[in-house]
C-alpha positions as CSV (number, residue, x, y, z in Angstrom):
1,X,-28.9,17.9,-33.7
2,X,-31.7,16.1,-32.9
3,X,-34.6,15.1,-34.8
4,X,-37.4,17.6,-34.7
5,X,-34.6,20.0,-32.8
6,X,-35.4,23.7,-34.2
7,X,-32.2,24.9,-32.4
8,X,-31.1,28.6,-30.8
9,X,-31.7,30.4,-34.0
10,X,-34.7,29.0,-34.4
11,X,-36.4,29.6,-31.2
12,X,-35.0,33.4,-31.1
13,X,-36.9,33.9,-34.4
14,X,-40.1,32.2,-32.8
15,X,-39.9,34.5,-29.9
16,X,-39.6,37.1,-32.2
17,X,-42.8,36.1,-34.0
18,X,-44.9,36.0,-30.6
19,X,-43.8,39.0,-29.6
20,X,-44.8,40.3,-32.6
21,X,-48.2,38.7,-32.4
22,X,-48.2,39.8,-28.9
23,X,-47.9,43.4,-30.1
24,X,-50.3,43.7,-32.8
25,X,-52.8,41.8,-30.1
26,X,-52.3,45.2,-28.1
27,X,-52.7,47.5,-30.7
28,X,-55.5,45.9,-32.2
29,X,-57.3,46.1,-28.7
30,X,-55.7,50.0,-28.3
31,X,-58.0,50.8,-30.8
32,X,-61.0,49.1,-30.4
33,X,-61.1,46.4,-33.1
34,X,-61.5,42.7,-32.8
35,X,-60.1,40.6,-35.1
36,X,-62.4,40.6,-37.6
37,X,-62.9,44.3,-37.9
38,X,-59.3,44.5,-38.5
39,X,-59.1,41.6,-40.8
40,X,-62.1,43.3,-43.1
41,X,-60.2,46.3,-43.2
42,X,-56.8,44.5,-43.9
43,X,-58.2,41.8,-46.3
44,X,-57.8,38.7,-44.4
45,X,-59.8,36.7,-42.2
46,X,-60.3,37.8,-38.4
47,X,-59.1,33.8,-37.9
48,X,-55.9,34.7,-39.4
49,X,-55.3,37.7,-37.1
50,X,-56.0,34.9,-34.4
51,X,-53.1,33.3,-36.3
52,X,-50.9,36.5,-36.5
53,X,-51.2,37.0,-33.1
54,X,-50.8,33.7,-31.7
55,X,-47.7,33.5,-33.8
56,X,-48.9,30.2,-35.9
57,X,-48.7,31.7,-39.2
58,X,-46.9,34.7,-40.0
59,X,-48.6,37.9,-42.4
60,X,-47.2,38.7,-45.6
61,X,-45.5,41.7,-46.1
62,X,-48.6,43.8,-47.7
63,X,-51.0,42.7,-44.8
64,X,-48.4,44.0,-42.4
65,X,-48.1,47.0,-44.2
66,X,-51.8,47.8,-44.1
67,X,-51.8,46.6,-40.3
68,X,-49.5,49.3,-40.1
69,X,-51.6,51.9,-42.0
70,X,-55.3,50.7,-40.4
71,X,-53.5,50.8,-36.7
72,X,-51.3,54.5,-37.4
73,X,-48.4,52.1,-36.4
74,X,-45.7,54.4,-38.0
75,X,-44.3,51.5,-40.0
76,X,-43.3,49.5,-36.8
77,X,-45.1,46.3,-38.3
78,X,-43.1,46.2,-41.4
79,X,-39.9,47.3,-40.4
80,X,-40.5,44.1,-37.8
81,X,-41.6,41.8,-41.0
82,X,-38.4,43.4,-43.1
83,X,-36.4,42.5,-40.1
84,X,-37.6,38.7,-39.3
85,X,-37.1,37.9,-42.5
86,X,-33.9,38.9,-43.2
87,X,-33.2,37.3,-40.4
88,X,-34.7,34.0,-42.4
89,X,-32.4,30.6,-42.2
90,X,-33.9,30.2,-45.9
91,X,-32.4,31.0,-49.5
92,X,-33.9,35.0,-50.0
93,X,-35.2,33.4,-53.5
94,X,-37.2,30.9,-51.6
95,X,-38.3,33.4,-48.5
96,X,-41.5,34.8,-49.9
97,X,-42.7,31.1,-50.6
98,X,-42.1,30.3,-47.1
99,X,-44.3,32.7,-45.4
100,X,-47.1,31.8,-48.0
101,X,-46.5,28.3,-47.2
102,X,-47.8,29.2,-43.7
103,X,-50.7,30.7,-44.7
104,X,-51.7,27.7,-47.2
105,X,-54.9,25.5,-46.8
106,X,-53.9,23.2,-49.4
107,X,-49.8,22.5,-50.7
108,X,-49.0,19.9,-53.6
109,X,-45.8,19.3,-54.7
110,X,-43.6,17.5,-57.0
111,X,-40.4,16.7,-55.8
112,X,-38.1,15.3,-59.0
113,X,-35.1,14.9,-57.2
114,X,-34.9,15.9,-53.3
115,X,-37.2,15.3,-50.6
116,X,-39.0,18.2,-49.9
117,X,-38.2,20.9,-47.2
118,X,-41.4,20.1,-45.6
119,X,-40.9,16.6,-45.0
120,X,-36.8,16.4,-44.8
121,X,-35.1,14.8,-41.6
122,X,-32.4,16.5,-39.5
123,X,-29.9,14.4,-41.4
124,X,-31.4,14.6,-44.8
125,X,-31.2,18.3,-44.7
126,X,-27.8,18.3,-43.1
127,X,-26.8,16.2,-45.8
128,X,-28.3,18.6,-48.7
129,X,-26.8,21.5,-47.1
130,X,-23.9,20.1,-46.7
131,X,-23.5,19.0,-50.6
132,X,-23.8,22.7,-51.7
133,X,-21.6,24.1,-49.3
134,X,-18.4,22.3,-48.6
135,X,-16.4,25.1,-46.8
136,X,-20.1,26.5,-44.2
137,X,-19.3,26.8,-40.6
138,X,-20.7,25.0,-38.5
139,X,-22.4,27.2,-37.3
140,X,-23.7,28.3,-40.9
141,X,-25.1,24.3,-41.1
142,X,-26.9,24.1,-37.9
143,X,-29.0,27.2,-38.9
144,X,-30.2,25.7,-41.8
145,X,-30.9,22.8,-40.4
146,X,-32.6,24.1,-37.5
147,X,-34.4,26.6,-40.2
148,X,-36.0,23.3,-42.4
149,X,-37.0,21.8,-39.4
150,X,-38.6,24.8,-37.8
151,X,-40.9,24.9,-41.8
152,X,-41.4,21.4,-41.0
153,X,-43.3,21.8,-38.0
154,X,-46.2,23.3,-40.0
155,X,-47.4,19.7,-40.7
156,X,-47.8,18.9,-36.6
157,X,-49.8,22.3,-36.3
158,X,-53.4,21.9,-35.1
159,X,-54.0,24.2,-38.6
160,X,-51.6,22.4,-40.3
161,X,-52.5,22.5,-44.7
162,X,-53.7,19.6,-46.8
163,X,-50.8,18.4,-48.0
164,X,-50.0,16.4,-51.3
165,X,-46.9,15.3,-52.3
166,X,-45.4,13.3,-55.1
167,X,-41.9,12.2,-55.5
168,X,-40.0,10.6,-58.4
169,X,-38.7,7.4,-57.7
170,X,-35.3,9.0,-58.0
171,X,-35.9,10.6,-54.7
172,X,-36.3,7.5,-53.1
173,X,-33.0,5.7,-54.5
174,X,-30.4,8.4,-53.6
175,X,-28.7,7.5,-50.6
176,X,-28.8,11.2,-49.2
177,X,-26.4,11.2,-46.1
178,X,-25.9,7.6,-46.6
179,X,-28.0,4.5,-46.4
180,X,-29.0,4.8,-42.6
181,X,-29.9,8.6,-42.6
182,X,-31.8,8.1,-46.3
183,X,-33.8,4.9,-44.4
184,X,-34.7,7.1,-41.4
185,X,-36.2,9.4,-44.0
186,X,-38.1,7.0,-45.7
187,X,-39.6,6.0,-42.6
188,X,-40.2,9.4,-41.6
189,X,-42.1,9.7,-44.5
190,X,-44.0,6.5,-44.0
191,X,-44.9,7.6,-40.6
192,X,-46.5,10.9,-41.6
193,X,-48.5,9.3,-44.0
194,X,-49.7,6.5,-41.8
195,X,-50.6,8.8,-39.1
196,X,-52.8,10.9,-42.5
197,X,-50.9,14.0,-41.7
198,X,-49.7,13.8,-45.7
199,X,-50.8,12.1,-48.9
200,X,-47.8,10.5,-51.2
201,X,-47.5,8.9,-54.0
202,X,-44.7,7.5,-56.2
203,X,-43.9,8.4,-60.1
204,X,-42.1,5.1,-60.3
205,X,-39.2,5.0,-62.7
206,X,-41.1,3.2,-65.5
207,X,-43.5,5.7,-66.0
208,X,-40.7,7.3,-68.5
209,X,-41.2,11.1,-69.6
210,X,-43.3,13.0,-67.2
211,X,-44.7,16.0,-67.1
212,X,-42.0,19.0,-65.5
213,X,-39.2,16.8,-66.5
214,X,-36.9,17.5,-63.5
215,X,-38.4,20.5,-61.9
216,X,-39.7,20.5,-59.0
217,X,-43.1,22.2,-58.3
218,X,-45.5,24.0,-55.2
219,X,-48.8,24.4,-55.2
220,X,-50.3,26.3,-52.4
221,X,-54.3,27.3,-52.4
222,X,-55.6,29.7,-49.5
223,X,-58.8,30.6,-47.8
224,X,-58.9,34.6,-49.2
225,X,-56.2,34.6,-52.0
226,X,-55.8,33.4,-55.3
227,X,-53.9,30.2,-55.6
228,X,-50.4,30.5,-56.2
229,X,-47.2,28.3,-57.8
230,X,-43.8,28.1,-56.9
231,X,-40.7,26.9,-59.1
232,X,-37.1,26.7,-58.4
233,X,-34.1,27.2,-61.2
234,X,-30.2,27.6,-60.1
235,X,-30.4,29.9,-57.1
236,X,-33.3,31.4,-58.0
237,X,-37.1,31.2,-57.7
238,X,-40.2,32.3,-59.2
239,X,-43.8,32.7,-57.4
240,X,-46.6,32.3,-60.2
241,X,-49.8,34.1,-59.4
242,X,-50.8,34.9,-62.5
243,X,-54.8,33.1,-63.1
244,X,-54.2,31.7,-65.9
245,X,-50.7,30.5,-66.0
246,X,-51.7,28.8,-62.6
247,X,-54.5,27.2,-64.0
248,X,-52.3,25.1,-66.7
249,X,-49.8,24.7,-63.8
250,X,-52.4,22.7,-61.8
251,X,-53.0,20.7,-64.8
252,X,-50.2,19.9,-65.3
253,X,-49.9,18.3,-61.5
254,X,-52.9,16.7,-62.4
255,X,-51.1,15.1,-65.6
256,X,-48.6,14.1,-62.6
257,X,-51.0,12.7,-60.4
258,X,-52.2,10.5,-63.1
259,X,-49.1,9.1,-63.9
260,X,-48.2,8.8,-60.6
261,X,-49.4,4.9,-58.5
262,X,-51.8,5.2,-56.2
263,X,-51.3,6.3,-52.6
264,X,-51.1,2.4,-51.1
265,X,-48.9,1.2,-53.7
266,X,-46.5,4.1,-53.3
267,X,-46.2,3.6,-49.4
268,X,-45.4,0.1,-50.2
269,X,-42.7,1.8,-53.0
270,X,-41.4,3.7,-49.9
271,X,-41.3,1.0,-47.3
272,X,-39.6,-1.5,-50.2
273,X,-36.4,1.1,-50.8
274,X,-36.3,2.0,-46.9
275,X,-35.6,-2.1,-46.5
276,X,-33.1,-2.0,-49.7
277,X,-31.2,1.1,-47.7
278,X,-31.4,-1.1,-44.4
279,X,-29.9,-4.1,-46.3
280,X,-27.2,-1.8,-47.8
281,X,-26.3,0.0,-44.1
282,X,-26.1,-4.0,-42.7
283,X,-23.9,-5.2,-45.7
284,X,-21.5,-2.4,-44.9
């Protein structure tokens, strides 16, 4: 699959999204609201029924229950939302942090040991999947490929977040699908940042003990909503919203950030191990 290549799946669910979008646009209009009469009585912006309708960022599943009850849709907007995201390429423990990440203005994260999702290659991510699941189809692999790369299109969107990202030095030394695949993600990385579409930095290796010691960690702020933190065990996941358990959270990403070298001298951390992976792909 090619880089940047959502696949079939992928573009079915988009579709699916617009026509949803496309749907609430006629129902809103049915019944005489704009978009920001029926985000007041829904509890979002009338910009992010824009969003909803123009299938950039998807609702949760309360504000489509609401659209449903403000509308007298009968249910049809969450049974569509219940539907969609079954339908999700990601993990179910992970789902619910994916639609928030579309509605972020601001995502940090921490990375410990993995790339993020956001930021991950076609053959980055078809390396990771493959690692945890040595007997998928094929099929079963190109879906969630095709599913990290359609997230990862929120950083080329017009409303794309702030986004703030560190990563261990670990991340950057693991030859993830081999030295040629891990130097096209470097790169990758390199060129996002270079074209200020994301912020990085590097907790280098002699930092020592750091905050989080191997867990990774998301961050996302919004425009009407209370921030929110997201962390990952085995198979499982956990969305934080309580006020002040995310208040410690974000100091401790602050702690992070501190250790953590600055933004130029981690791109040149990045560029240096995308070389040392070059050098190993030539040597063998």
């Amino acid at each position: 699959m090619a880089k940047g290549d959502t696949g079939q799946g992928a573009g079915s669910r988009h579709a699916a999204w617009e026509f949803f979008g496309a749907e609430l646009k006629r129902r809103r209009e049915a019944a005489g609201l704009t978009q920001s009469e029926l985000g007041h009585r829904v509890f979002v912006s009338g910009g992010y029924i824009g969003q909803f309708e123009q299938a950039v960022r998807k609702p949760q599943l309360d504000v489509a229950i609401r659209i449903d009850e403000v509308l007298q849709t009968d249910g049809f907007f969450e049974r569509m939302w219940r539907k969609l995201i079954s339908d999700s390429p990601v993990a179910d423990y992970f789902a619910a942090a994916s639609e928030w990440e579309t509605l972020a203005r601001k995502i940090c994260e921490f990375a410990p040991t993995l790339v993020p999702g956001l930021l991950q290659t076609a053959a980055y991510a078809r390396a990771v999947v493959l690692a945890g699941n040595a007997f998928a189809t094929d099929d079963y692999v190109d879906e969630k490929v095709a599913g990290r790369m359609e997230r990862a299109c929120l950083l080329n969107d017009p409303a794309r977040p702030v986004y703030w990202a560190i990563l261990h030095e670990h991340v950057l030394r693991l030859p993830v699908g081999g030295p040629a695949a891990m130097a096209e993600q470097l790169e990758h990385i390199l060129a996002l940042a270079r074209a200020r579409r994301i912020l990085i930095q590097v907790l280098p290796i002699s930092a020592g003990a750091y905050p989080l010691m191997g867990r990774m960690l998301k961050l996302m702020e919004f425009e009407d909503a209370p921030p929110t933190a997201y962390t990952e065990a085995v198979y499982s996941g956990n969305l934080l919203d309580d006020p002040a358990l995310v208040k410690r959270v974000q100091e401790t990403y602050d702690l992070l950030r501190a250790a953590a070298l600055p933004p130029d001298a981690s791109l040149t951390l990045i560029e240096s191990a995308a070389k040392d992976h070059k050098q190993c792909t030539r040597t063998t």
